[in-house]
C-alpha positions as CSV (number, residue, x, y, z in Angstrom):
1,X,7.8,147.8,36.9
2,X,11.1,149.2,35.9
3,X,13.0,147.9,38.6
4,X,11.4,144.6,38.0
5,X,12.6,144.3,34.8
6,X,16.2,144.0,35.4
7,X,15.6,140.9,37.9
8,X,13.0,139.3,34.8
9,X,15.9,139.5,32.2
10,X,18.6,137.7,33.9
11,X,15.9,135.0,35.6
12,X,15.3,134.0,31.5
13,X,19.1,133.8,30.8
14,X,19.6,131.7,33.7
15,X,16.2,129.5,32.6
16,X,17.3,129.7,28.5
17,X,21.1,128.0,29.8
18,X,19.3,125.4,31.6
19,X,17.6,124.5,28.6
20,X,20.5,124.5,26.1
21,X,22.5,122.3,28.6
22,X,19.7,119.7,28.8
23,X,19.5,119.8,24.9
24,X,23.1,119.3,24.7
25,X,23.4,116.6,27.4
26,X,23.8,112.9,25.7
27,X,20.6,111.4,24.7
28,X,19.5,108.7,27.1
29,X,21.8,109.7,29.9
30,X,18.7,109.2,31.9
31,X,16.6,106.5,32.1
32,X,12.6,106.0,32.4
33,X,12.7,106.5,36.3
34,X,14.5,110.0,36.0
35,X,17.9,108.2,37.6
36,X,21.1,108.0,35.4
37,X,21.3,105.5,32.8
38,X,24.5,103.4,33.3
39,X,27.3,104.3,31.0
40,X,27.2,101.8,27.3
41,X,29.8,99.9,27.8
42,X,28.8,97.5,24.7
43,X,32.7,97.0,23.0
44,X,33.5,97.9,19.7
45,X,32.5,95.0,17.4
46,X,35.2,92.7,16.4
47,X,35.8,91.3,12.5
48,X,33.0,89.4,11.4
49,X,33.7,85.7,12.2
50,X,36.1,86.5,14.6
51,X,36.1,86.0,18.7
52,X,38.4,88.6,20.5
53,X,41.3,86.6,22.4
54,X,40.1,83.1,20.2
55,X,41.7,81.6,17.1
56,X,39.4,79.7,14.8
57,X,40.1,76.0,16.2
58,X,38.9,77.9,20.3
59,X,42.4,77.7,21.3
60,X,43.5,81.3,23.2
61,X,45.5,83.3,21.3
62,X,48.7,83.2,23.2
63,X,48.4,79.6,24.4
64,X,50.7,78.6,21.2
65,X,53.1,81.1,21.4
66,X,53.7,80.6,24.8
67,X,54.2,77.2,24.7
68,X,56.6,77.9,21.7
69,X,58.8,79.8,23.9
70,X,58.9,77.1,26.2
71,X,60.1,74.7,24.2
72,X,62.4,76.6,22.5
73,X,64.1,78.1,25.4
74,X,64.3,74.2,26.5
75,X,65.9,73.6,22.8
76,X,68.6,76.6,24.0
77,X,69.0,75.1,27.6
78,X,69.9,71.2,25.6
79,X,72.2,73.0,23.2
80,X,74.2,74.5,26.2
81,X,74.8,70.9,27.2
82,X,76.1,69.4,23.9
83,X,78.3,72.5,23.9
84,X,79.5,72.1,27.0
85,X,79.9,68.3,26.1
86,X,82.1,69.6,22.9
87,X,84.4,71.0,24.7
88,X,85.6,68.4,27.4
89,X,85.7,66.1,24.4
90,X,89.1,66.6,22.0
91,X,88.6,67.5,18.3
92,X,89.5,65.4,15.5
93,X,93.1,65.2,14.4
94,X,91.9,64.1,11.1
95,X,88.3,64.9,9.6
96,X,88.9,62.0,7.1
97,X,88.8,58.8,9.4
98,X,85.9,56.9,9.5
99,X,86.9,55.0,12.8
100,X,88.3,58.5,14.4
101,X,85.0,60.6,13.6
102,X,83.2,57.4,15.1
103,X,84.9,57.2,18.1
104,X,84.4,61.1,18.9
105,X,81.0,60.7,18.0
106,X,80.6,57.7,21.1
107,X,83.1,59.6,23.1
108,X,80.2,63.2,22.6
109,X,77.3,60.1,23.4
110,X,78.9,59.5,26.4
111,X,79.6,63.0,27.5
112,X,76.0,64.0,26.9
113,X,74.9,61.5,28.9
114,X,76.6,62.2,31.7
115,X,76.1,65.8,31.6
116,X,72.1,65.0,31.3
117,X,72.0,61.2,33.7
118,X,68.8,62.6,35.5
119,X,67.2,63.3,32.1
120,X,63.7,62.8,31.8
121,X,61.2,62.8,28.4
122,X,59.6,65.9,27.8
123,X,62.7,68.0,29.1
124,X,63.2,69.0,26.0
125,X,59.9,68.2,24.3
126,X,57.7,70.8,26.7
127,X,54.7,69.5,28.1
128,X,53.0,72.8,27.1
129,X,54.1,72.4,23.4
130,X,53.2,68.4,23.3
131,X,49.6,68.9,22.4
132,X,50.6,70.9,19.4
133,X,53.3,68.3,18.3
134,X,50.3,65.4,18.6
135,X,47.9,67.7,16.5
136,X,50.4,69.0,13.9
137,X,51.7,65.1,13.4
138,X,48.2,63.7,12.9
139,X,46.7,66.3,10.9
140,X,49.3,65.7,8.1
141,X,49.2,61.5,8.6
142,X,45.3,62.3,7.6
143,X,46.5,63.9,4.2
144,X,48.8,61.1,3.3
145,X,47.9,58.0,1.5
146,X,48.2,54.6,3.7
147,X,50.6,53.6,1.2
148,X,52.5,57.3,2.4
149,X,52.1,56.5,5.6
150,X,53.6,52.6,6.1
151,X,56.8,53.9,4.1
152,X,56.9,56.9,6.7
153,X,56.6,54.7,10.0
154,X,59.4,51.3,9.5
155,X,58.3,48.8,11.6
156,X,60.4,48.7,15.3
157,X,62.3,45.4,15.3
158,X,61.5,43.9,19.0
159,X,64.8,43.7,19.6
160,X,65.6,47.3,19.5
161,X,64.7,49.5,22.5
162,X,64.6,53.3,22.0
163,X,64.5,55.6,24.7
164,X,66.1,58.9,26.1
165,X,69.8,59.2,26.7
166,X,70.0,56.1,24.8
167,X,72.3,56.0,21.3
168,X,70.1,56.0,17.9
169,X,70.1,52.5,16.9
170,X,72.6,51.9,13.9
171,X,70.5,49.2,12.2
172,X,67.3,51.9,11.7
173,X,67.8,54.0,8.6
174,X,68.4,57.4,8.4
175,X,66.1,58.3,6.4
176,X,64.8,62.1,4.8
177,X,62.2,64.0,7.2
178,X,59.0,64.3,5.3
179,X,59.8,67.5,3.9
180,X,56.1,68.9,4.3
181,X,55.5,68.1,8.1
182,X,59.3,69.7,8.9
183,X,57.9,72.5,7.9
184,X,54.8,72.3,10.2
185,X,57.1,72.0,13.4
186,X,59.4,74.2,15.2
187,X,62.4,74.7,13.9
188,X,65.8,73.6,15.3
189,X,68.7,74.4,15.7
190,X,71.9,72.6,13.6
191,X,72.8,70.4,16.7
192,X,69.3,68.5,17.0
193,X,66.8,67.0,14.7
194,X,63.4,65.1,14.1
195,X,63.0,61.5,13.9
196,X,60.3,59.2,13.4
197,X,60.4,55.9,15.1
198,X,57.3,53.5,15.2
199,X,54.6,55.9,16.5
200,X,57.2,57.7,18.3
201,X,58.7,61.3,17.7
202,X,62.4,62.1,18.6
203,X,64.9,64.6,19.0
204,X,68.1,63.3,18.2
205,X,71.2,65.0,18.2
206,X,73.3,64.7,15.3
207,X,76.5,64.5,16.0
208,X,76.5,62.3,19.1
209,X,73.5,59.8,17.5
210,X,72.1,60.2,20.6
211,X,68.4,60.4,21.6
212,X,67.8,63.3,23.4
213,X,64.0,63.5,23.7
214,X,61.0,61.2,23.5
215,X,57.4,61.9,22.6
216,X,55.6,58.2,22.1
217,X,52.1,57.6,20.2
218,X,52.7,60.5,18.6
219,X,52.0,58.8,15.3
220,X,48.4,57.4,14.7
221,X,48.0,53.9,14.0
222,X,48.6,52.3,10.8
223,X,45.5,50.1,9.6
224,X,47.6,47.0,8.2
């Protein structure tokens, strides 16, 4: 009996660990059938309201950023090319002639163009961003008056044609960006600027009056 006892001590340490690691051991890390239960891989739960990668209008969270870097890197790439233009074209001797500050102006036009002949709409205005420029446009039409909305979009005389790499008409006005949709949109940069003509949205650069950029039906339609 003495000898046994040694052997009968350590057999109930050994059987007392097995139960303390069992105890221990995550509750249902085993499942009905005696196999492991897979891992819970349930995510933590996200804001209330909110869908992880969404924004509230179902677009992905990146998709708008993204296509804001594309269409300002193809803002930089234009900007390059009036630059360029700007210097193979001389500077004004005198800052205070109509005719001479007229005359560079057609004389940056035509360098522009030449630089950009195989221009196409939506080299500038990115196809990715285009979407956005339709929504942000329409959404702000629907808070304006109809009254606010004839003054905003003048009527394109059938004789005038606009289209890329074409000069700004003279005879349309140049008329104040609504204030409140300018600030909806990208910005740009000093050499480029938004226009509305008809239901069309342009880029023209300012100091050439030249249309750079072309995004048409932009505008929704005016009930007469």
């Amino acid at each position: 009996m003495t000898r046994l006892l040694p052997a009968l001590i350590a057999l109930s340490t050994v059987f007392t660990l097995a139960c303390n690691r069992a105890d221990s051991a995550p509750r249902g890390a085993v499942g009905a059938d005696g196999q492991p239960a897979p891992a819970d891989k349930t995510p933590i739960n996200p804001p209330i309201g909110a869908t992880p990668g969404v924004t509230s209008d179902g677009q992905a969270v990146n998709a708008q950023g993204s296509a804001t870097l594309e269409f300002r890197k193809r803002v930089d790439a234009y900007v390059k090319i009036h630059n360029d233009a700007e210097d193979k074209v001389p500077n004004l001797k005198r800052t205070d002639d109509p005719k001479e500050i007229a005359d560079r102006e057609a004389a940056l036009g035509r360098m522009i163009m030449t630089l950009r002949a195989g221009a196409q709409p939506g080299d500038i205005f990115a196809p990715e961003y285009q979407p956005y420029f339709v929504k942000i446009v329409q959404d702000d039409f629907k808070l304006r008056s109809a009254a606010d909305r004839k003054a905003l979009v003048a009527e394109l005389p059938k004789t005038v044609k606009i289209d890329i790499n074409t000069v700004y008409p003279t005879t349309l006005p140049l008329e104040t960006f609504p204030p409140a949709l300018l600030r909806k949109l990208p910005d740009l940069p000093p050499e480029l600027e938004y226009r509305i003509v008809g239901r069309s949205l342009l880029l023209r650069d300012v100091k050439a009056n030249l249309i750079v950029d072309i995004l048409r039906d932009v505008v929704p339609t005016i009930p007469s």
